[in-house]
LOMINU-281521 format. One record per residue: x, y, z of N, C-alpha, C, CB in turn; residue in one letter. Coordinates in pm, whole numbers, plus 50000, padded with zeros to 5 digits. Glycine has a CB too. Example, Ala and Ser with C-alpha at 12.3 -4.5 7.8 and 13.67 -1.06 7.14 Angstrom:
LOMINU-281521
513194943150780512304955050780513204967050780511314955350905A512854977550708513674989450714512905000350787514084994050572S
//
This chain:
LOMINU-281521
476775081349213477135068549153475875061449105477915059749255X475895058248958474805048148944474775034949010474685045348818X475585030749116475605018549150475865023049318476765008849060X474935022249421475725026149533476565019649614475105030149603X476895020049698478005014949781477625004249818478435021949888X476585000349858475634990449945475754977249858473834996249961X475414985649742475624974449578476924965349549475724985149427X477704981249509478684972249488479844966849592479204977349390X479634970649716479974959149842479014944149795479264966850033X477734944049746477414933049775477454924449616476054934349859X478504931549551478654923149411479714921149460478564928649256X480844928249542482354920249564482464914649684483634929149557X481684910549753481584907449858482504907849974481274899149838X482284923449990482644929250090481874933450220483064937550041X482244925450366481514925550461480834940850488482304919950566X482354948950513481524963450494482914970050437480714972450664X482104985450457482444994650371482345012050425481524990950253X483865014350437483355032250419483535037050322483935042950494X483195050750290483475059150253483205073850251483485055350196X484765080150185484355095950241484955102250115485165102450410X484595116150080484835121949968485475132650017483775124349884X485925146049887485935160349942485855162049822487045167850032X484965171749766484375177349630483395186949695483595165149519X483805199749565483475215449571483375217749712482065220549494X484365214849777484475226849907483575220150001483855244849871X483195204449997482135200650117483035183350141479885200050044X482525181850240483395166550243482225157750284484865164950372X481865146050233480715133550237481135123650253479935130650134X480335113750332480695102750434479755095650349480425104050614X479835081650356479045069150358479825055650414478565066750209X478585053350410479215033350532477655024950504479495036450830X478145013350467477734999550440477934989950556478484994350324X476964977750513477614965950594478124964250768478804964450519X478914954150779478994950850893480324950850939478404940350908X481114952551071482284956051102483234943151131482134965351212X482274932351193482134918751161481334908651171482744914951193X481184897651057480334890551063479874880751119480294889151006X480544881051238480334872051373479394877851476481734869851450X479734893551464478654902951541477494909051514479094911751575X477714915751399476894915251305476914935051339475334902851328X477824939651404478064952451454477884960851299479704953651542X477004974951302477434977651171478354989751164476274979551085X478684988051063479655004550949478985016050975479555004650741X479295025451091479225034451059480515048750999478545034451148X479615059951001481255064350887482275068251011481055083250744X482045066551150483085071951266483915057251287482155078651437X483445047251202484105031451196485975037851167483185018451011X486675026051341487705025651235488285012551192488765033651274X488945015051060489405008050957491265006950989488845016650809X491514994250963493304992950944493255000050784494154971650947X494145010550786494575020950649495665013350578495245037850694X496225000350646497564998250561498495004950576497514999150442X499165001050444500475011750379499935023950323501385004850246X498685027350316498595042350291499705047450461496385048850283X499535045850513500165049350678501955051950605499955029950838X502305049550504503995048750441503885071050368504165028650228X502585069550342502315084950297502595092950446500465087750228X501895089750573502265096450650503315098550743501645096450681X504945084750745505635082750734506975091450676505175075450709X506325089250553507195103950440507255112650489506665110450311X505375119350550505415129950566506245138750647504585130650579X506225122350750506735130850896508555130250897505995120651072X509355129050797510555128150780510445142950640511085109750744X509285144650569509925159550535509605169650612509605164850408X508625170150753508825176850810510055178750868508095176050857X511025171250940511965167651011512915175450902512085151451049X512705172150815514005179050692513465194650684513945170150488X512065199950647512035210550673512845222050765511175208850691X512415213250871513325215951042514475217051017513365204151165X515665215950938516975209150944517875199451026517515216450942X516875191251067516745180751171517245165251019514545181251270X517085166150959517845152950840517955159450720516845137450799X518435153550633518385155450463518175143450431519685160950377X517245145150346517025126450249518265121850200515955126050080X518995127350174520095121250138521405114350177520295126750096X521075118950320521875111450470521335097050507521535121450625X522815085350507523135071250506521745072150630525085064850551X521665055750574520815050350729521885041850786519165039350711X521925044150895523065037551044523195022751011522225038551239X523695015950940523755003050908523644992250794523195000950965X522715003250683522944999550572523415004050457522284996550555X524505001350465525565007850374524965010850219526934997150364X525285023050172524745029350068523555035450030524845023750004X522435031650137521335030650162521045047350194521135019550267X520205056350148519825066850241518255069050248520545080050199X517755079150323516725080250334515755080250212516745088950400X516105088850106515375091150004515295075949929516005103349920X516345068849948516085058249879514825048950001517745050349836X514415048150114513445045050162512105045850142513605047650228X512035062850112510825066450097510485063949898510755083550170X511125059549825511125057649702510935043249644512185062949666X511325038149794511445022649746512185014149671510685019949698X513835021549646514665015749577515825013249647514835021949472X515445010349832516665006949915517294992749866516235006250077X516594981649804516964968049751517074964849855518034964749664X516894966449985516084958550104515084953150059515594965950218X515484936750104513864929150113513204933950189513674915450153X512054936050113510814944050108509604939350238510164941449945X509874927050275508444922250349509394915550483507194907950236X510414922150564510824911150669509604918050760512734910750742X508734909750791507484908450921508154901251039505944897950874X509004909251123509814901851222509274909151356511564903151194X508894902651404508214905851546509294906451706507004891951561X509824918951717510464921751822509874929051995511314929551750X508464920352004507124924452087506974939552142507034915152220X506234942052189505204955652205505884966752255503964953752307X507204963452334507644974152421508014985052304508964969352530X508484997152364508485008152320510185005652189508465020152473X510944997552254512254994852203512184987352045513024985152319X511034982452027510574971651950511324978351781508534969751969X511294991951741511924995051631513024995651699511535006051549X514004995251725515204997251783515894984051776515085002851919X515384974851811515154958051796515424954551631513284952951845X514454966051593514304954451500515084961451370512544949451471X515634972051334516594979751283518024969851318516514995851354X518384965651444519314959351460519214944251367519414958951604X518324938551360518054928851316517444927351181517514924751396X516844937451099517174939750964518674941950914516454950750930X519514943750950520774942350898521414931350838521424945050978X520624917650854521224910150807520104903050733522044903850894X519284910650721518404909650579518844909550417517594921150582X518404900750385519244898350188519064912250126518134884550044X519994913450020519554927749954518724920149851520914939449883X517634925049728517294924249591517974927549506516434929149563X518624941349512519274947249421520274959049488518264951949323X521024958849436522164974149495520884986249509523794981649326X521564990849615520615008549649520325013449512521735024249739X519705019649477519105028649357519315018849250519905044349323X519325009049227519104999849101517704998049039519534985949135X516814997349135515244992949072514704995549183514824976849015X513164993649136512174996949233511894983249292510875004249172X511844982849443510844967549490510674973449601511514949549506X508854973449628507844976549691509024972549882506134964949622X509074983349976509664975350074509244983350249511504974850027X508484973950257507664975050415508894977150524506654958050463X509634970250506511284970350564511464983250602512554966550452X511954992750459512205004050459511525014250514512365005650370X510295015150524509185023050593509325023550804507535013050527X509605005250810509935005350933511055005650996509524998450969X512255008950886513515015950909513215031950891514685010250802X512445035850831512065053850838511875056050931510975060950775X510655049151024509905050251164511225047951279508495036351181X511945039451237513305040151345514275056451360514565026751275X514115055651187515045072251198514315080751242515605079951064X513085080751271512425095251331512345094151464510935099351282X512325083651526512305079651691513895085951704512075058751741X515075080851609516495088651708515945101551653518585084751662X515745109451585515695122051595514855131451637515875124551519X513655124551679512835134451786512715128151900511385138951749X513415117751941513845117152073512675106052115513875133052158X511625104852066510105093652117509735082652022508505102652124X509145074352069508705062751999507725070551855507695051652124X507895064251763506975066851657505355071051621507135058051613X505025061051720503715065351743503465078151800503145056751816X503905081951934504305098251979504355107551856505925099452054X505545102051813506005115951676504295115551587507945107951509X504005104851568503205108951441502075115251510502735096351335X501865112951644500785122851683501035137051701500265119051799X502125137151728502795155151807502755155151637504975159051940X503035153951569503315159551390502465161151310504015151751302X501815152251311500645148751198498935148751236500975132851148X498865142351356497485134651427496665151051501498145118951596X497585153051556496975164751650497365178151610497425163551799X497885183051497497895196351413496705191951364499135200451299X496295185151243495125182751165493715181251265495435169051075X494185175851372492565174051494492105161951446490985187351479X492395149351398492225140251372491715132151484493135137551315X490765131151529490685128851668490005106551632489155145351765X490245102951520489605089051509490645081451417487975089351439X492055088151453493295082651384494135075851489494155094051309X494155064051542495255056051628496365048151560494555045751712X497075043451662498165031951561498155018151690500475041151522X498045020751789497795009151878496425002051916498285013051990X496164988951926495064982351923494414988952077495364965251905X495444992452204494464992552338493555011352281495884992952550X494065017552217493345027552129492325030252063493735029352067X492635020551961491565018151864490555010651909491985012351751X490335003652020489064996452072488225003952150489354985152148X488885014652197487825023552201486705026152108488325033252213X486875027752044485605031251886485265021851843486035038351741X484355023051729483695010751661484625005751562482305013851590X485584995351567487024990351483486604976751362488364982651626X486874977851289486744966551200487784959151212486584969351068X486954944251174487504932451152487764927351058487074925851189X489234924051008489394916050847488384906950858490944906950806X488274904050679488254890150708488754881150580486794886450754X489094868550565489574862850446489044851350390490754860650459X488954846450272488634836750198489264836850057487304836550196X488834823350015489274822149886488614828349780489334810449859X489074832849667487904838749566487044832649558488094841049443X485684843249513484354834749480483574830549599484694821549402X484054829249748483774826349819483284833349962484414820749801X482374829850019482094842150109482814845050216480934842050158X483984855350246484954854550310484234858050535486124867450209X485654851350598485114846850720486054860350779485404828350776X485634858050950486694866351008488184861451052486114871251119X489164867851052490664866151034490954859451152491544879551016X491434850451178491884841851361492764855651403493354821251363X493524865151324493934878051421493534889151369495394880251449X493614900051414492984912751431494604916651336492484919751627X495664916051384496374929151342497904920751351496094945251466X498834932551302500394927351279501024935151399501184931951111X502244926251377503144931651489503254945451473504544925651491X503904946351592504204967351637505184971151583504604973751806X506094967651518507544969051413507404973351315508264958451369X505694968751238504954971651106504854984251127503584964851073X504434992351241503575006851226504075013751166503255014851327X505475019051102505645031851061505455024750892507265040951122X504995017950848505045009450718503225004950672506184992850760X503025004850779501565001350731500535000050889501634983750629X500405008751004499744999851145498635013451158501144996151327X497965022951089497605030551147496075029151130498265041051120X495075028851159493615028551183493275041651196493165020551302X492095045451134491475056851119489905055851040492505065351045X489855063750992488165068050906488695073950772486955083251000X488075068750686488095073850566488085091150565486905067250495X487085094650650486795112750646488305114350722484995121250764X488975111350804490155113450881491445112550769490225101551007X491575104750698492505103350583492165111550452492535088750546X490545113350408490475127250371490945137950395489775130250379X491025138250546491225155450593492915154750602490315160950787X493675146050606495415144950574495235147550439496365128850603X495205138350385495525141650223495315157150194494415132550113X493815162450222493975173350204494875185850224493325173850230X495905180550336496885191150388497785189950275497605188650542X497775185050196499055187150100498265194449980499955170850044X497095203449996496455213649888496085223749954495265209149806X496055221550107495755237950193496965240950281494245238050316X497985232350271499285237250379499445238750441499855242950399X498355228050517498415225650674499035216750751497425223750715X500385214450682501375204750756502945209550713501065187450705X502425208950534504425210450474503805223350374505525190650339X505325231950361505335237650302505195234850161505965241950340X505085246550038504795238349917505915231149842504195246749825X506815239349882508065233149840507995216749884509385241649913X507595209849984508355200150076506785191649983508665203450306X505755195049969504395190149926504855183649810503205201249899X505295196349708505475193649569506585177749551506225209449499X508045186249643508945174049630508405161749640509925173949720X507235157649758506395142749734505635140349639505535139049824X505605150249591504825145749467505185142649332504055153449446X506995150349315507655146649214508215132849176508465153849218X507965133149033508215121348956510105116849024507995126548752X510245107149107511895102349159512045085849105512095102949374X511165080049048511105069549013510225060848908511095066749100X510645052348826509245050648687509345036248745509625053748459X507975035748730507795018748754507535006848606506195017348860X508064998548626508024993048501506844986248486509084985048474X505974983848575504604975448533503844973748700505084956348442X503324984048637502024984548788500584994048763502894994248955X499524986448823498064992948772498165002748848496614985248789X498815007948939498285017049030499085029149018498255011849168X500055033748923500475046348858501645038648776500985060148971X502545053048741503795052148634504565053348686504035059648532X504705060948813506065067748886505985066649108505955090048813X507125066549140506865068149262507355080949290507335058249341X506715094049390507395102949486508065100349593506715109949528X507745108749698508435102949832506865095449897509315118649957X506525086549880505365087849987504935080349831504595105750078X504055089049753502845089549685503415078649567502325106349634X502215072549523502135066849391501345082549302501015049449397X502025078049146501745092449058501255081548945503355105749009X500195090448892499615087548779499135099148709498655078748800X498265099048638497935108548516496585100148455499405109948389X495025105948503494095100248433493425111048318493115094548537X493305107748205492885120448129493335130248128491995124448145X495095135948138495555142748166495645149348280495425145948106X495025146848353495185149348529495595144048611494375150248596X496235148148695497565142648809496865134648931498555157848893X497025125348922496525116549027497485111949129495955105348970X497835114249255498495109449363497315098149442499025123449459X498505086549452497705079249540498355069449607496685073949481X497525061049696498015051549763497355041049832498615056349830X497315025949804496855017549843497185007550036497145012149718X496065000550060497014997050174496674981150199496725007350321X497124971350223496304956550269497314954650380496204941250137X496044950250480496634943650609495944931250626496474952350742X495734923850755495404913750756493424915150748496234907650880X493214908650614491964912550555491314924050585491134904050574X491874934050588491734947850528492394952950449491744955850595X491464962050402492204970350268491624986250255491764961350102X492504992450160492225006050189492765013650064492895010850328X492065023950036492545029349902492155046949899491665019849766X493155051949886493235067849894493585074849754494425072350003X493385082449686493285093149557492755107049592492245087549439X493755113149521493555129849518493945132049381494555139849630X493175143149348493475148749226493745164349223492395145449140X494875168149266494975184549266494475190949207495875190049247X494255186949046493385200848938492265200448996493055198948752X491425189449079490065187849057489345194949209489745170049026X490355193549291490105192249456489195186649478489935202949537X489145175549443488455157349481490015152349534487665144249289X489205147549681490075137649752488975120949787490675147349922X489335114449747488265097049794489465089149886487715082449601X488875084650016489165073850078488345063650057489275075850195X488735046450075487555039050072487885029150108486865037749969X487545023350261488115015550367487045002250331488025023750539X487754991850307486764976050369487374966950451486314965050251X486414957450457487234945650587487104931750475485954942150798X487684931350376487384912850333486924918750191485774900550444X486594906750121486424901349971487194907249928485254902249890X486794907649740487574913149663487884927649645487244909149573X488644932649743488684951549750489354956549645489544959049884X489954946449601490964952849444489764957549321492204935749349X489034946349292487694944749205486774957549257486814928049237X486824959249363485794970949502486144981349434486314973349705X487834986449492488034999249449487805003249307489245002049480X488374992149251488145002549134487205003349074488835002449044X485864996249090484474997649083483945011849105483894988749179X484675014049237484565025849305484595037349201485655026749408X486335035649196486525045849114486315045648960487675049049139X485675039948921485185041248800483415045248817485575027048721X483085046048903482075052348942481705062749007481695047248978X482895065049048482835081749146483915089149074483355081249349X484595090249000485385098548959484855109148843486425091048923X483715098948760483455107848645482205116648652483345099548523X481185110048808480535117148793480875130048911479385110048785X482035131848969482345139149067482825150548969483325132749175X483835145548888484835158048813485205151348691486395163148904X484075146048643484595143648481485895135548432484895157548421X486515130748512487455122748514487225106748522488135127348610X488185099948422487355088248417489095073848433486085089248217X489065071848541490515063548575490705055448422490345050048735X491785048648430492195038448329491275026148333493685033948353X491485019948252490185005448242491134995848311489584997648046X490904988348360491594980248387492204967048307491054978448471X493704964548306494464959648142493034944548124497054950548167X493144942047980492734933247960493604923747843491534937147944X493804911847859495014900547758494254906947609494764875547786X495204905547537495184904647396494174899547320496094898647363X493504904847197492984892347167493874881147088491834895247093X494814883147071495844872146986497244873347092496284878546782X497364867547197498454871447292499634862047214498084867247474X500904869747261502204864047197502354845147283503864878147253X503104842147198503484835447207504664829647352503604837347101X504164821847472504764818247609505814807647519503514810447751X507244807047555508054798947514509024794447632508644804647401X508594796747725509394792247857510644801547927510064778247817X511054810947811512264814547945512254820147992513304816847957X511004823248056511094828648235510724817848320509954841948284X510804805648251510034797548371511514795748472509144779148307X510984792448620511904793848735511504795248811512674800548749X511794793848969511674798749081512364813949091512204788749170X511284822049164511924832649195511734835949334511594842349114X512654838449419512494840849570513494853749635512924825949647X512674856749750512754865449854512564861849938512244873849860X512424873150046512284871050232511244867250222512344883250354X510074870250151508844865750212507714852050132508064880350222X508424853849992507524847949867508344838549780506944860149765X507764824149778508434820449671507604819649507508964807449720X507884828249400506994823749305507624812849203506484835849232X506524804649123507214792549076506264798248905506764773149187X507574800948796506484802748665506834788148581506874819648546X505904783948538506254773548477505094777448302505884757848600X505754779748221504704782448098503834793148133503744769848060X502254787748102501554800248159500454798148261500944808048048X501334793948379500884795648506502034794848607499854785848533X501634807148735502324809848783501834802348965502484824148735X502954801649048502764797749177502984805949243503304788749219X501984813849328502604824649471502214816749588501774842549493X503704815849637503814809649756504034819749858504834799849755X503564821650019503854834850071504334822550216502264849950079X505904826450202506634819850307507314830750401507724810050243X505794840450408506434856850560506014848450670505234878550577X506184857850754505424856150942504244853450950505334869151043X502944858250798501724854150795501334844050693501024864550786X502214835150675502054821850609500424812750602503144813050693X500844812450693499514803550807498524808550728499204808651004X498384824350701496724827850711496644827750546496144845750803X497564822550457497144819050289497374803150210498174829650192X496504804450146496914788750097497684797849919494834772750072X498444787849876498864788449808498144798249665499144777049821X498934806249556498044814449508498374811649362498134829149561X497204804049252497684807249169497014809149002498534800149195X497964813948953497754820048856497514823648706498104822048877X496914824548606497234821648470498144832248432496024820748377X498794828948300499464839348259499274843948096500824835948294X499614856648045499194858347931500244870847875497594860947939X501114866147793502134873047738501354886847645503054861547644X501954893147686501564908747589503224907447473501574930247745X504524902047469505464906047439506444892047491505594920447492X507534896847454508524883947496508904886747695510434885747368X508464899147745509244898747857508144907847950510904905047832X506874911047920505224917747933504214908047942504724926747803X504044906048088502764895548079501684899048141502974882548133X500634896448104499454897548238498774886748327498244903048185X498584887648468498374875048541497234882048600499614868248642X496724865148617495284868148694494854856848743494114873648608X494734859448916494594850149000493354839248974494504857049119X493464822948996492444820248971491294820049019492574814248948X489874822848992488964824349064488764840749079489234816349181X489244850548987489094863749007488654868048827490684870849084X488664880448804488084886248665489264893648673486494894948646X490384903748735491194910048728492374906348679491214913848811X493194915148538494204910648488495754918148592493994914848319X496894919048639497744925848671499054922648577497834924348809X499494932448582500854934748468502264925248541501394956448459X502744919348488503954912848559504864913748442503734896648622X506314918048520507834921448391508244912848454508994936748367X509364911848315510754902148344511454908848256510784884548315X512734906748395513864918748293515454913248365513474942848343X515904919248319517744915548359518544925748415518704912148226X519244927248555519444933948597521284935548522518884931448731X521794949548587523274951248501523764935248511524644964248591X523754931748669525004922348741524194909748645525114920248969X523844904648536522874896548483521814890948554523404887648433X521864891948677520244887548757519244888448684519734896048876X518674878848684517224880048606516004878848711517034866848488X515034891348684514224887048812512704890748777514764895748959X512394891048833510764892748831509904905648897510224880348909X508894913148807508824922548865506914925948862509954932548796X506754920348983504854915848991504854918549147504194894448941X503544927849153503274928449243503814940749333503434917849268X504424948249246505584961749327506634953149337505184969849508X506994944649344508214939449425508964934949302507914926849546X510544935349293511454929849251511744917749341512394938749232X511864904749262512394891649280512964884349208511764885349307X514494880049237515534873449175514914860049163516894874049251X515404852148977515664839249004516294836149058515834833348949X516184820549108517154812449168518114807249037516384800049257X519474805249072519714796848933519784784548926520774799248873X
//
């Protein structure tokens, strides 16, 4: 990289930083910075990191093993939500609200709890209607694999996933992960030098959706099992990787698999997957033609601005591959005439568009830890806009579209959200 890690952690101001590669047959570590800035502990590359919703890739995984087995079919109802089946979970088009963060405490019963109590969660949209991003669904997956291998989730993903691969710096519980050297979010406003988080981590209901901690080289060496076949067969590999869904406006591919976000940079197949927890973030890419795999774990600032710094710096000089630019407004943008302005709401967010600025309000379980978010806006088209938070350089794609039943809703951020009328 003409710019190293050290750098551009300290242009996005990111406390610290791993990272790990796999290119021509060798795998490479690096680590930056500090784990937190209260301690002043540093990054090394055996640091572990909260992975997020990359943790929804290993999730998938461990339900096509189970199908391998003839232990489920993706296509078998989930126990309570009518129409709903597995495949539509792992695809993200259950029209379950996407973000219920409902805390049913630590004991082992806690998905069991809380499956009962997603049931009377709002839908977005009928089963297979559209895509909206849904954490829900991930921790309704983690429920279906506890009834069918008989143990709490965390168990399964170790007997399945953790301890075939030898992953020995991959946990999902905090009394675990403090064993090792663990990072600390941390948050602030843009532009600003971000602090450490008043909490460490999310409830235990989250884990099969986003709770797992590890090392960048540790999430290297998974990803890699889906190019040496050291978990699923190719058949069960490929199926996650097939195109089951097109997204209508998102930087981070075109299509969803079971598990994977899909893209195509320069004609090459890019699987990937992002993760944010409480001020952490995390970002995973493989490229099958290339056999380049990148993890790249931080705790705080701008990791969106980070990664793809990243990867516009490690991709082309690794394998000649050079990601998408990131969108930029028009120079003559269309014309904003108001009719999308509205409230649009869900379980967790209320957004407010009024002309061309937008309001993200985040009314989940982690309220407390955001102030209000907001936004300019910049029409590409009558129903194609691009937004960009204030106090940031990054543009993101936001649709508006009309569903059959006439719902009109909003589609930013992965997530589908209905107006109010």
């Amino acid at each position: 990289m003409t710019m190293s890690l050290a750098e551009l952690s300290k242009r996005f101001r990111i406390p610290g930083a791993s990272l790990a590669y796999w290119h021509d047959g060798h795998l490479r570590e690096e680590a930056t910075g500090v784990l937190n800035l209260d301690t002043g502990v540093e990054v090394t590359p055996d640091s572990l990191f909260q992975i997020g919703s990359i943790t929804k890739v290993w999730t998938a995984t461990q339900l096509m093993l189970l199908a391998e087995q003839g232990e489920i079919t993706l296509d078998a109802p989930v126990e309570g939500f009518p129409g709903v089946t597995i495949k539509h979970l792992l695809t993200h088009t259950s029209g379950i609200d996407g973000d219920f963060f409902h805390d049913t405490g630590r004991g082992d019963d806690c998905l069991a709890r809380y499956a009962e109590d997603a049931r009377h969660v709002a839908r977005v949209h009928p089963p297979g209607a559209a895509h909206s991003y849904c954490n829900t669904g991930f921790s309704l997956a983690g429920r279906v694999i506890e009834t069918v291998t008989g143990t709490v989730w965390d168990a399964a993903l170790r007997e399945q996933i953790i301890e075939p691969l030898g992953l020995t710096h991959t946990w999902t519980l905090p009394e675990d992960v403090l064993r090792f050297r663990a990072a600390t979010g941390h948050l602030g406003e843009p532009g600003e030098e971000p602090s450490p988080t008043p909490r460490w981590g999310m409830m235990r209901t989250v884990g099969p959706a986003g709770l797992i901690c590890s090392t960048a080289a540790d999430v290297v060496r998974f990803a890699r099992s889906f190019h040496d076949g050291a978990l699923l067969t190719p058949a069960s590999a490929d199926l996650m990787v097939t195109p089951h869904v097109e997204l209508p406006a998102n930087p981070y591919g075109t299509h969803w698999g079971l598990g994977w976000i899909l893209d195509t940079w320069q004609g090459r197949a890019v699987w990937s997957h992002g993760g944010n927890t409480i001020g952490q973030s995390a970002q995973l890419w493989t490229l099958p033609g290339t056999g380049t795999t990148v993890c790249v774990l931080a705790n705080g600032g701008d990791t969106y601005g980070f990664f793809q710094a990243v990867a516009q710096e490690l991709f082309p000089a690794l394998c000649g591959v050079r990601p998408h630019p990131l969108p930029q407004p028009p120079g003559e943008p269309a014309p904003i005439d108001g009719r999308h302005d509205g409230v649009y709401e869900r379980e967790s967010a209320r957004i407010t568009v009024e002309g061309a600025r937008m309001t993200y309000l985040n009314t989940s379980a982690f309220a407390d830890l955001d102030e209000p978010m907001l936004f300019d806006l910049v029409a590409l088209d009558d129903d194609r806009y691009l937004a960009r938070r204030e106090g940031t350089a990054t543009w993101v794609g936001v649709t508006f579209a009309t569903r059959d039943d006439g719902t009109p809703y909003q589609y930013f951020s992965l997530r589908s959200t209905p107006r109010l009328p």
